[in-house]
mmCIF file of the N, C-alpha and C atoms, coordinates in Angstrom:
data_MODEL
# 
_entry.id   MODEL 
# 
loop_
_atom_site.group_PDB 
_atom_site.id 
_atom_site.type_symbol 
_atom_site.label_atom_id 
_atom_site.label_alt_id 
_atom_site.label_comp_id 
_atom_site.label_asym_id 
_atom_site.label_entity_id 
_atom_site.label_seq_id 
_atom_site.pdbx_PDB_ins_code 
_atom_site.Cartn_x 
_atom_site.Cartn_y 
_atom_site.Cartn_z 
_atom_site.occupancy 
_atom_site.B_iso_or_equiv 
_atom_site.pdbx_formal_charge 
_atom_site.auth_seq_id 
_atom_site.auth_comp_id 
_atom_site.auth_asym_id 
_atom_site.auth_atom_id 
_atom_site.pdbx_PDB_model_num 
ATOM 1   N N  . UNK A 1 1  ? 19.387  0.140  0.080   1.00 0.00 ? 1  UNK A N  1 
ATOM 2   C CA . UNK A 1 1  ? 18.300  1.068  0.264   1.00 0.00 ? 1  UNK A CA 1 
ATOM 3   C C  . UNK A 1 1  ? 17.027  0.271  0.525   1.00 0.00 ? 1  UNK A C  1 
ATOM 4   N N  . UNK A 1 2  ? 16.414  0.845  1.635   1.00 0.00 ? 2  UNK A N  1 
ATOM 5   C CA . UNK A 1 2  ? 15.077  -0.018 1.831   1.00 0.00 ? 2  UNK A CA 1 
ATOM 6   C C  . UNK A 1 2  ? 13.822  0.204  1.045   1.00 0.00 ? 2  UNK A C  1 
ATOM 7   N N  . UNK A 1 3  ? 12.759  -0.242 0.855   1.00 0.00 ? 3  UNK A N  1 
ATOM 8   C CA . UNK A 1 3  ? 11.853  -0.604 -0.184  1.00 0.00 ? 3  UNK A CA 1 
ATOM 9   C C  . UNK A 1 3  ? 11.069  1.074  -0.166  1.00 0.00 ? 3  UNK A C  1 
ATOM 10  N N  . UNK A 1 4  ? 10.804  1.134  1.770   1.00 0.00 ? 4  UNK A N  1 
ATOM 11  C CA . UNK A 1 4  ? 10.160  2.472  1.936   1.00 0.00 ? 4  UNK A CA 1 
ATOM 12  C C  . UNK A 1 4  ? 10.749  4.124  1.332   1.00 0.00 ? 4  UNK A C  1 
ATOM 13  N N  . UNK A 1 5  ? 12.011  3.371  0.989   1.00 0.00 ? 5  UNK A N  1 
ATOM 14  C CA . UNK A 1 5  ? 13.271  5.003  0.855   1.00 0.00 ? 5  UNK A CA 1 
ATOM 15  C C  . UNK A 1 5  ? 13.214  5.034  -0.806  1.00 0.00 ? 5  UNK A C  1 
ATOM 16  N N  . UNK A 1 6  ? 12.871  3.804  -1.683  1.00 0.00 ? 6  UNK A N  1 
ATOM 17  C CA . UNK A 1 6  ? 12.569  3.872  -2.930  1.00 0.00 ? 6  UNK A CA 1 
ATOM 18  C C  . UNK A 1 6  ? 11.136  3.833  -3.019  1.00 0.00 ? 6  UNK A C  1 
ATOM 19  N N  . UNK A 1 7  ? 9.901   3.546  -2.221  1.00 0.00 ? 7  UNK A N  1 
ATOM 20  C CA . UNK A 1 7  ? 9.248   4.179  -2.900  1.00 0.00 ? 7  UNK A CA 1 
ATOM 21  C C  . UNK A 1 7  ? 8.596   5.491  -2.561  1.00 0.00 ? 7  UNK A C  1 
ATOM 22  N N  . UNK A 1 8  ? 9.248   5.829  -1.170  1.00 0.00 ? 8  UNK A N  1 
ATOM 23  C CA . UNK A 1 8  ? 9.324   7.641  -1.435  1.00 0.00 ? 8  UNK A CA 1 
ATOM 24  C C  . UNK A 1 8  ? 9.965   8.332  -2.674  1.00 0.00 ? 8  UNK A C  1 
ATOM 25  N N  . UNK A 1 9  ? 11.178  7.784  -3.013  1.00 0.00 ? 9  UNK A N  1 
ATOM 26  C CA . UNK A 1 9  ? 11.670  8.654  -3.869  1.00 0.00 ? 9  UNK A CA 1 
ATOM 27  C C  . UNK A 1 9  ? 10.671  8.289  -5.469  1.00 0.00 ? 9  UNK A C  1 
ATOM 28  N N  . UNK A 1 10 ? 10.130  7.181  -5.638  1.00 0.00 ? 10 UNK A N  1 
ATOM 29  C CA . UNK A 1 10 ? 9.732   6.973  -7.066  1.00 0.00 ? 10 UNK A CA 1 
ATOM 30  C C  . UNK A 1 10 ? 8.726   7.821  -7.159  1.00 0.00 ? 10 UNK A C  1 
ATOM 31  N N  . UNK A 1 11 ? 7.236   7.848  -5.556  1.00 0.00 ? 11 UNK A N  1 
ATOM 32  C CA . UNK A 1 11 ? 6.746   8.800  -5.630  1.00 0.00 ? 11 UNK A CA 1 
ATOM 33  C C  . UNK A 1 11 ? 6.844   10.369 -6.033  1.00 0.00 ? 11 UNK A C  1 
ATOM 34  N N  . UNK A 1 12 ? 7.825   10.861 -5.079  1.00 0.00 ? 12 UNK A N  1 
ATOM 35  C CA . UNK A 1 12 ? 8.089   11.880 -5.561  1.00 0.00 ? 12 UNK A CA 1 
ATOM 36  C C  . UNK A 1 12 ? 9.182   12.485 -6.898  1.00 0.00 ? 12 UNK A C  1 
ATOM 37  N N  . UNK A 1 13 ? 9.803   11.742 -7.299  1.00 0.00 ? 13 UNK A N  1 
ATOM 38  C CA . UNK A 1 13 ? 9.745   11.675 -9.235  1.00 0.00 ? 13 UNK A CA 1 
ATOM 39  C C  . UNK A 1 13 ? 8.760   11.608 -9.945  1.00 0.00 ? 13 UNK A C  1 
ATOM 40  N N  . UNK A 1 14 ? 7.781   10.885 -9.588  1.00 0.00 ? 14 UNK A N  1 
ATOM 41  C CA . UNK A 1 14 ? 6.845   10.675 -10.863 1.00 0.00 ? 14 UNK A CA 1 
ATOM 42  C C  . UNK A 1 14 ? 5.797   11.925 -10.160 1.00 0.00 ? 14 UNK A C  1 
ATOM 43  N N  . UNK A 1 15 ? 5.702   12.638 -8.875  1.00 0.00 ? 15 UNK A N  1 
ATOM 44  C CA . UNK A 1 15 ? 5.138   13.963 -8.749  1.00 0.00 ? 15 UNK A CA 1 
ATOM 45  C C  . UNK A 1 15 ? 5.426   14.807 -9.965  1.00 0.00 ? 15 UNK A C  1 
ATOM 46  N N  . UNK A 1 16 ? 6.724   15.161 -9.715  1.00 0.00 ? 16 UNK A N  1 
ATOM 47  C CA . UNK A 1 16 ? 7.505   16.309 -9.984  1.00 0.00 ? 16 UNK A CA 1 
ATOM 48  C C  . UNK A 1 16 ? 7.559   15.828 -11.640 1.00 0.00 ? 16 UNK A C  1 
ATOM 49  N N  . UNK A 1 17 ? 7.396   14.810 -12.130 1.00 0.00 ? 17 UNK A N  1 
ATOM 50  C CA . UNK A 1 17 ? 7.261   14.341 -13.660 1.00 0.00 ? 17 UNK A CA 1 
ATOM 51  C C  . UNK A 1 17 ? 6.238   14.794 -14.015 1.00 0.00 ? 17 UNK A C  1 
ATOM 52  N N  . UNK A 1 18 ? 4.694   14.790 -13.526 1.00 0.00 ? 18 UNK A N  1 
ATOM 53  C CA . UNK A 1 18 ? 3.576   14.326 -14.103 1.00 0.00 ? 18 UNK A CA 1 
ATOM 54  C C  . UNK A 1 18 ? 3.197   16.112 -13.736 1.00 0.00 ? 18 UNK A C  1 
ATOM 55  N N  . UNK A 1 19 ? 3.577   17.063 -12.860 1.00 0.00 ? 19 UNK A N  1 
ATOM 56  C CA . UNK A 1 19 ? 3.328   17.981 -12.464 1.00 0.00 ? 19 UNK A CA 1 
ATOM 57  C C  . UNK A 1 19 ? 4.264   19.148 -11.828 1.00 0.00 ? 19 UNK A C  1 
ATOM 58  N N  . UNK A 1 20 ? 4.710   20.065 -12.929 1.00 0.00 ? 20 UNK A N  1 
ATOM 59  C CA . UNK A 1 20 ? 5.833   20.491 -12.665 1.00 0.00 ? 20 UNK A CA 1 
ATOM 60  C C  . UNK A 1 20 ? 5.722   22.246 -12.540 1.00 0.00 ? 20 UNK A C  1 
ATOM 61  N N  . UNK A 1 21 ? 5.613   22.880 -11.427 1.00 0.00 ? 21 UNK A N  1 
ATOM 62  C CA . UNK A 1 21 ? 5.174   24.405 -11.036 1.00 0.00 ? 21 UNK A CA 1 
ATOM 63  C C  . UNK A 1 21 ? 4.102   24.258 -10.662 1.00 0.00 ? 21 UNK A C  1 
ATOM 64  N N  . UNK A 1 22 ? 4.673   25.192 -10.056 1.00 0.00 ? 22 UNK A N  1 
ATOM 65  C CA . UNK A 1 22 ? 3.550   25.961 -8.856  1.00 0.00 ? 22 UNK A CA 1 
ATOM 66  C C  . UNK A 1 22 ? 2.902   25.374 -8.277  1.00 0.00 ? 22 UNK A C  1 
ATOM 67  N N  . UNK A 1 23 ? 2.101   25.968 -7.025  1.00 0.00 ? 23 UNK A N  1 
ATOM 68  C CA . UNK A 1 23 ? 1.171   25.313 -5.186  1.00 0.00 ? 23 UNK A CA 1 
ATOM 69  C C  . UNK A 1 23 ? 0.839   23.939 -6.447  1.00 0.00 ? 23 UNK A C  1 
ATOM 70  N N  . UNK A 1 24 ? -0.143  23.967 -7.474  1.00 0.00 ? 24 UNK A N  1 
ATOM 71  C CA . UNK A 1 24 ? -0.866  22.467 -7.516  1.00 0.00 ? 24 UNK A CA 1 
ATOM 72  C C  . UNK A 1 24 ? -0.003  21.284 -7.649  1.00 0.00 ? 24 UNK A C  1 
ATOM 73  N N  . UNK A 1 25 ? 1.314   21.858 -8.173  1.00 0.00 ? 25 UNK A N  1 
ATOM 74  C CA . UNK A 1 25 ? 2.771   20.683 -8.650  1.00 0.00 ? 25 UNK A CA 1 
ATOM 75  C C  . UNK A 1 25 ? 2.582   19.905 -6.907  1.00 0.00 ? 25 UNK A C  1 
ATOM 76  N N  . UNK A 1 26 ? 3.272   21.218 -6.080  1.00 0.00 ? 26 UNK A N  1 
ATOM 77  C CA . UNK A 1 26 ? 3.442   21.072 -4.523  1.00 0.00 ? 26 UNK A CA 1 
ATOM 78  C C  . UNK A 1 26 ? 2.683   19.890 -4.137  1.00 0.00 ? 26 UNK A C  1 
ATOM 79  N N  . UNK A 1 27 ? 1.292   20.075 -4.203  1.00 0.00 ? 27 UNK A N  1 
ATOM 80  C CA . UNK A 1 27 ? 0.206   19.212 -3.859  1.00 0.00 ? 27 UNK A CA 1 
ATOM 81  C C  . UNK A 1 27 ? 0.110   18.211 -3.997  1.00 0.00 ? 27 UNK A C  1 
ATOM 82  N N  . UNK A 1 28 ? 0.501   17.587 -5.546  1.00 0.00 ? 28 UNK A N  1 
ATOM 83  C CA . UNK A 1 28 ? 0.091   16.675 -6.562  1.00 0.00 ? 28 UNK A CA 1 
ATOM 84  C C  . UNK A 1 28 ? 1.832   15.952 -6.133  1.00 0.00 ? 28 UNK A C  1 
ATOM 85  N N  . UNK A 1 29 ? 2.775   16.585 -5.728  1.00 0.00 ? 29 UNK A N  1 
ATOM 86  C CA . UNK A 1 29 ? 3.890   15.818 -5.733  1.00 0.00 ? 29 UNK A CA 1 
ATOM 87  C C  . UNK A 1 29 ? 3.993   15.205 -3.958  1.00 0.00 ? 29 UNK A C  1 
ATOM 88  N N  . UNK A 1 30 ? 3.309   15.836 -3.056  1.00 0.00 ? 30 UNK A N  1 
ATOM 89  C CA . UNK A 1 30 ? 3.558   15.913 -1.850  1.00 0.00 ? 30 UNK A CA 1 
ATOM 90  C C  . UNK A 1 30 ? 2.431   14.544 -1.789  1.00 0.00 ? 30 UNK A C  1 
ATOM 91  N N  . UNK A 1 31 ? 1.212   14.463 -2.498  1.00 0.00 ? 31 UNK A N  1 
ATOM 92  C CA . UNK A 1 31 ? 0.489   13.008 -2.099  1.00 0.00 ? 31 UNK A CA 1 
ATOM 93  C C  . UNK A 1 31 ? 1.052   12.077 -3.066  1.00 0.00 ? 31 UNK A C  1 
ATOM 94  N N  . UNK A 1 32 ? 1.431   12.126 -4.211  1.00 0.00 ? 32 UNK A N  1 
ATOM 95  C CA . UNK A 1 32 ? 2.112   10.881 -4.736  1.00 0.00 ? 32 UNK A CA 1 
ATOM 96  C C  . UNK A 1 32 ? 3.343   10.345 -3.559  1.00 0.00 ? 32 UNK A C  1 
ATOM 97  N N  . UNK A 1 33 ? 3.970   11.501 -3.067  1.00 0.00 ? 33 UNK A N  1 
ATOM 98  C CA . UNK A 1 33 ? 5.192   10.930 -2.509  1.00 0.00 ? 33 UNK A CA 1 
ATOM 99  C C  . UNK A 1 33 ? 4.842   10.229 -1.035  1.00 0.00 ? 33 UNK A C  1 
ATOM 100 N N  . UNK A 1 34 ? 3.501   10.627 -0.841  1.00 0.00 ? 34 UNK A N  1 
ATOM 101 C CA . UNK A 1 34 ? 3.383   9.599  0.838   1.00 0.00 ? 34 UNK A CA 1 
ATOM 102 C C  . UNK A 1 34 ? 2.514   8.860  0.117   1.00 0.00 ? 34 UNK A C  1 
ATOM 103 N N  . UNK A 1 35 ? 1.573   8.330  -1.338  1.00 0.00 ? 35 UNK A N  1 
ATOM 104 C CA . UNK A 1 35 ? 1.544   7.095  -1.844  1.00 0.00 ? 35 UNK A CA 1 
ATOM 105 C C  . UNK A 1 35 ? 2.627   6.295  -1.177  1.00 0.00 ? 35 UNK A C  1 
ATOM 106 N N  . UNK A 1 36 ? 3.850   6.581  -2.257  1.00 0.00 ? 36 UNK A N  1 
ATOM 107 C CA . UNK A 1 36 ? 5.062   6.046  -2.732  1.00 0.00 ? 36 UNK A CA 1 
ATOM 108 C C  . UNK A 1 36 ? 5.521   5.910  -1.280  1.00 0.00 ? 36 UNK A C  1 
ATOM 109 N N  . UNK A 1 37 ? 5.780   6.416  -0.245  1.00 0.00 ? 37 UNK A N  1 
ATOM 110 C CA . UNK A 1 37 ? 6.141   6.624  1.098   1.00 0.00 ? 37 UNK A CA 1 
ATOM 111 C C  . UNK A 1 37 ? 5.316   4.909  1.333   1.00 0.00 ? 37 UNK A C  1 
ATOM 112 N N  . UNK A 1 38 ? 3.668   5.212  1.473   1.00 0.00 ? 38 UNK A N  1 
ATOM 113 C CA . UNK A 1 38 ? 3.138   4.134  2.135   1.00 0.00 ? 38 UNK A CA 1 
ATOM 114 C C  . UNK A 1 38 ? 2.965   2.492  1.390   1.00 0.00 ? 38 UNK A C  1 
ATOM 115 N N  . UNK A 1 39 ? 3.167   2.466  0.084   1.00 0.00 ? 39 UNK A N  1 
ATOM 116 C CA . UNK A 1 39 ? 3.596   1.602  -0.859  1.00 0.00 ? 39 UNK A CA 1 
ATOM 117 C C  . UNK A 1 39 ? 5.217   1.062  -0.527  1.00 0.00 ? 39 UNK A C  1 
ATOM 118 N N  . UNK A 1 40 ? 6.292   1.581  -0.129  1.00 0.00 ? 40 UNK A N  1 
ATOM 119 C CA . UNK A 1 40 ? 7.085   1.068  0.371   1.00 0.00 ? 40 UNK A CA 1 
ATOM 120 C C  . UNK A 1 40 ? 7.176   0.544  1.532   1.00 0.00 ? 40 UNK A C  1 
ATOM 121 N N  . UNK A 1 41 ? 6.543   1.173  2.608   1.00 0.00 ? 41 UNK A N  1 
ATOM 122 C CA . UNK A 1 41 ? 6.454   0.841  3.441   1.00 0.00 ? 41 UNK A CA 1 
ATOM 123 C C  . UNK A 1 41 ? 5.278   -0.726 3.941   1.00 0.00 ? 41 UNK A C  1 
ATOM 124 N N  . UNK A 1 42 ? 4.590   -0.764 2.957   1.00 0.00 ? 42 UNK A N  1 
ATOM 125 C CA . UNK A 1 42 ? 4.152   -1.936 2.993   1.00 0.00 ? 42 UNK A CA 1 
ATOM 126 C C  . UNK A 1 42 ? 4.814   -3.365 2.190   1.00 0.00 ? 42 UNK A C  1 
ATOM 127 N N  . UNK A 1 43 ? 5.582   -2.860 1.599   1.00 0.00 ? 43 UNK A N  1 
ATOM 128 C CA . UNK A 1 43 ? 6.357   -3.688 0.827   1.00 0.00 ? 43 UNK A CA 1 
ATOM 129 C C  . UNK A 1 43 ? 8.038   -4.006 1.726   1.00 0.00 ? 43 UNK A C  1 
ATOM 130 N N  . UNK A 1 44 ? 8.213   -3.337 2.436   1.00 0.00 ? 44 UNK A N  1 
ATOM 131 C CA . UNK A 1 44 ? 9.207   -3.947 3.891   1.00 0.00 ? 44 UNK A CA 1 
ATOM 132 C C  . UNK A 1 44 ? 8.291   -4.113 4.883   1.00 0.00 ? 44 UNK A C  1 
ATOM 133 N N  . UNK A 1 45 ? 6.929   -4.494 4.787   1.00 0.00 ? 45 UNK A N  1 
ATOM 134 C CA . UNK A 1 45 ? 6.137   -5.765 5.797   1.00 0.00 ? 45 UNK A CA 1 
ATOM 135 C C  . UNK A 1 45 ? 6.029   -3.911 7.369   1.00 0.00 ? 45 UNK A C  1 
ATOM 136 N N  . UNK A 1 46 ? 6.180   -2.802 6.895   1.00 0.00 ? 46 UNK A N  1 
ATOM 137 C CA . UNK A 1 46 ? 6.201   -2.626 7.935   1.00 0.00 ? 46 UNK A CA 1 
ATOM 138 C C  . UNK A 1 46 ? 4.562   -1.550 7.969   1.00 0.00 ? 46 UNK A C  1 
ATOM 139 N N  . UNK A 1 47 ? 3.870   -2.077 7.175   1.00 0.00 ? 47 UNK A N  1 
ATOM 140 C CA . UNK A 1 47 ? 2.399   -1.398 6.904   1.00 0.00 ? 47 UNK A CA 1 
ATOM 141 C C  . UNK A 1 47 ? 1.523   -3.022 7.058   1.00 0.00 ? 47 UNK A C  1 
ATOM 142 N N  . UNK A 1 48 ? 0.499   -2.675 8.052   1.00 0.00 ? 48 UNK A N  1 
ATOM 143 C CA . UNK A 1 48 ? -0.524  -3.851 8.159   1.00 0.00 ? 48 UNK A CA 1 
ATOM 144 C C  . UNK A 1 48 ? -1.995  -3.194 7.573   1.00 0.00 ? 48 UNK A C  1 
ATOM 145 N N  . UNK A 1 49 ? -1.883  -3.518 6.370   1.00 0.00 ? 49 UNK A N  1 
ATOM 146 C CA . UNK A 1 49 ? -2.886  -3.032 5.566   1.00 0.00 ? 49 UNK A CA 1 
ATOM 147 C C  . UNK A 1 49 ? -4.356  -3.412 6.161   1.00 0.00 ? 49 UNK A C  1 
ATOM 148 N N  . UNK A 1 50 ? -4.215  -4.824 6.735   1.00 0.00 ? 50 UNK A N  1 
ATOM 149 C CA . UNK A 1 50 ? -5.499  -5.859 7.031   1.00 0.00 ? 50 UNK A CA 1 
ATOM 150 C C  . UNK A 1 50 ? -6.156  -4.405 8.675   1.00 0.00 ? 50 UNK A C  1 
ATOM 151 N N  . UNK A 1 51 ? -4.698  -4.685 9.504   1.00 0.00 ? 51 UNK A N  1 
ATOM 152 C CA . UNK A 1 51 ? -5.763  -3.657 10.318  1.00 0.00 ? 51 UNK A CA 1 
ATOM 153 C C  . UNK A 1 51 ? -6.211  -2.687 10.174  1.00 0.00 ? 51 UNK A C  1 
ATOM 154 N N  . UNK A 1 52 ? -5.907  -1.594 8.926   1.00 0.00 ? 52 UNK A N  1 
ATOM 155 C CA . UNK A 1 52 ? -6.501  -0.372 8.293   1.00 0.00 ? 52 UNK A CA 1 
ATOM 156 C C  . UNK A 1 52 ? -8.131  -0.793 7.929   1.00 0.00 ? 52 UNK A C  1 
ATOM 157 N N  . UNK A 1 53 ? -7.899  -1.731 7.022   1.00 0.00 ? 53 UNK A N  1 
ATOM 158 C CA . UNK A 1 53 ? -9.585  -2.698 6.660   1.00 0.00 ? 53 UNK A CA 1 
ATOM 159 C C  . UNK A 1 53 ? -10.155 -2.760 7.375   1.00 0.00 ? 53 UNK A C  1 
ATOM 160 N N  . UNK A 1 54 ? -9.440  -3.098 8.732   1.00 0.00 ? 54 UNK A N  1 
ATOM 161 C CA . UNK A 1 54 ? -10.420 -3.993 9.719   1.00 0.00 ? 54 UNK A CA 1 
ATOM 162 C C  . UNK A 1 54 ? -11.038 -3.047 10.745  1.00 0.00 ? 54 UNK A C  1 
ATOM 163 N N  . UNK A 1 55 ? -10.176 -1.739 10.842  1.00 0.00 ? 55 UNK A N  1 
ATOM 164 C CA . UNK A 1 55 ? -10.686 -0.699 12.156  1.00 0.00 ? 55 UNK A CA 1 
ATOM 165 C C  . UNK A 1 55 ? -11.753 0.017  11.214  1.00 0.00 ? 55 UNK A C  1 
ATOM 166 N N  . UNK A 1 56 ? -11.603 0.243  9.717   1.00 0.00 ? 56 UNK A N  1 
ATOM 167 C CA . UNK A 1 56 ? -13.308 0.315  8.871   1.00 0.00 ? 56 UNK A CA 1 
ATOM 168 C C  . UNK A 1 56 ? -14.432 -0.058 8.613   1.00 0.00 ? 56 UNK A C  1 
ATOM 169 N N  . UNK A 1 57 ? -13.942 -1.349 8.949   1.00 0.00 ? 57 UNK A N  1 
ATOM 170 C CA . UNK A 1 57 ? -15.413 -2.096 8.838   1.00 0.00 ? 57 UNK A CA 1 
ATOM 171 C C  . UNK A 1 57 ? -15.656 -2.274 10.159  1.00 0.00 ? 57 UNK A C  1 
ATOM 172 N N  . UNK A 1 58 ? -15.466 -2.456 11.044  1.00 0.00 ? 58 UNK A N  1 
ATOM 173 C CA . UNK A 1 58 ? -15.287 -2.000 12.752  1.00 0.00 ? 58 UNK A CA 1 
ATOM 174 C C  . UNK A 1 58 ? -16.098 -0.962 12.875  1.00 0.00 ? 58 UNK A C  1 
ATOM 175 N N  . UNK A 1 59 ? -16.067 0.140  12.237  1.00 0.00 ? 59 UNK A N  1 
ATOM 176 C CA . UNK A 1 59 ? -16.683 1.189  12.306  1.00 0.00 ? 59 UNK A CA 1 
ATOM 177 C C  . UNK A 1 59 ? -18.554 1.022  11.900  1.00 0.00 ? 59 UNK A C  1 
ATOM 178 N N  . UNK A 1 60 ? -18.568 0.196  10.655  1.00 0.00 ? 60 UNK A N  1 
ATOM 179 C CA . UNK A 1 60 ? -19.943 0.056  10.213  1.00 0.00 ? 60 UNK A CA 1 
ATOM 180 C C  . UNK A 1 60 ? -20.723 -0.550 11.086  1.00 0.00 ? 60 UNK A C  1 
# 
């Protein structure tokens, strides 16, 4: 299993842990899990965090 497919799923466990019923659960589990989504995905090298930084301060 790749890093991105565990940490979607840890995300969305510890959603559905920390917040359980109804729309605010939904909410509260749906952004932990694209955390957990984008935390894996940087952890199999396939998120370049530096150019996220860099097209921000680009901006200033």
């Amino acid at each position: 299993m790749s890093g991105t497919v565990i940490g979607l799923f840890t995300g969305l466990v510890l959603g559905l842990a920390a917040a359980f019923g109804g729309f605010g659960a939904f909410v509260v589990v749906l952004l932990l899990g694209a955390i957990g989504l984008l935390v894996g995905r940087w952890l199999d090298g396939k998120l370049d965090v530096s150019a996220l930084i860099g097209s921000v301060r680009d901006r200033r």
